[in-house]
N, C-alpha and C positions, 0 to 999 in steps of 0.2 A: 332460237334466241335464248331460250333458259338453259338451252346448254353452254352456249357461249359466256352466256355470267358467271355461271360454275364454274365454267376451265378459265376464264378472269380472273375468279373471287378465288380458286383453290392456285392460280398460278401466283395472286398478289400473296395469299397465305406464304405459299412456298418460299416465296423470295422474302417474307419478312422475318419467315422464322429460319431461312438462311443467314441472317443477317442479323439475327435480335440473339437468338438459340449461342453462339460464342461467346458473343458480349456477356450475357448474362451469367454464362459458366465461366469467363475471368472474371466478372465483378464476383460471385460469390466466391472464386479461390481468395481474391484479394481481401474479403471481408472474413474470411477465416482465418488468412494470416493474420489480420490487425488483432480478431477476437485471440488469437494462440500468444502474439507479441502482448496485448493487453493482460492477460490470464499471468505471464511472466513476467512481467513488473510488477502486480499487485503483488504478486507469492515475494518477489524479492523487497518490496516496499513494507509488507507485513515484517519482513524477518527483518529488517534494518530497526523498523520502529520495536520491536521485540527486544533488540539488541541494546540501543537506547534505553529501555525502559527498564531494563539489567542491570544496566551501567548507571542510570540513575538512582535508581534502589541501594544499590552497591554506597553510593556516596551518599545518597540519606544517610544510611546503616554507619557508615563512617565518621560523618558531622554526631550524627547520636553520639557515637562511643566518644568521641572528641567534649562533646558537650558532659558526657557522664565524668570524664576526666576534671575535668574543671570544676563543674560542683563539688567535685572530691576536693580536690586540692583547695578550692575556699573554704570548705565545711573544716577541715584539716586546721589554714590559715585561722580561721576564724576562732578554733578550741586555744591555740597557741596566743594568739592572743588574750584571750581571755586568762589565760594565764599569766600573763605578766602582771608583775604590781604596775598601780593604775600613778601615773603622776599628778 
């Protein structure tokens, strides 16, 4: 009788881990492509916002110069004025 549970208990083993043992080596391939596919969108989402954040700086830096430009040119306005006779 205890052997016949054994050769039960080890035949239900067999067939479960015939049956679960695949499954579970596709589910982890699958869950390694998502983690490799995820791993390559971040790397590409970093350098896009990288790139952006270039290009943003870039046109600070350009509004600046734009802005230094202008003060000129009032401070400029401003002396020329002050040189005219006043009416």
């Amino acid at each position: 009788m205890i052997e016949t549970a054994k050769t039960v208990v080890d035949s239900f083993r067999e067939a479960i881990q015939d049956l679960l043992v695949p499954e579970l080596k596709a589910i982890r391939v699958s869950v390694d492509s998502l983690r490799t596919e995820m791993h390559l969108r971040t790397e590409n989402l970093q350098r896009e916002l990288q790139l952006r954040d270039e290009m943003l700086k870039a046109e600070i830096h350009a509004l600046g110069q734009k802005l230094d430009f202008a003060i000129d040119i009032r401070e400029r306005l401003a002396g020329l004025e002050a040189r005219l006779p006043k009416q």
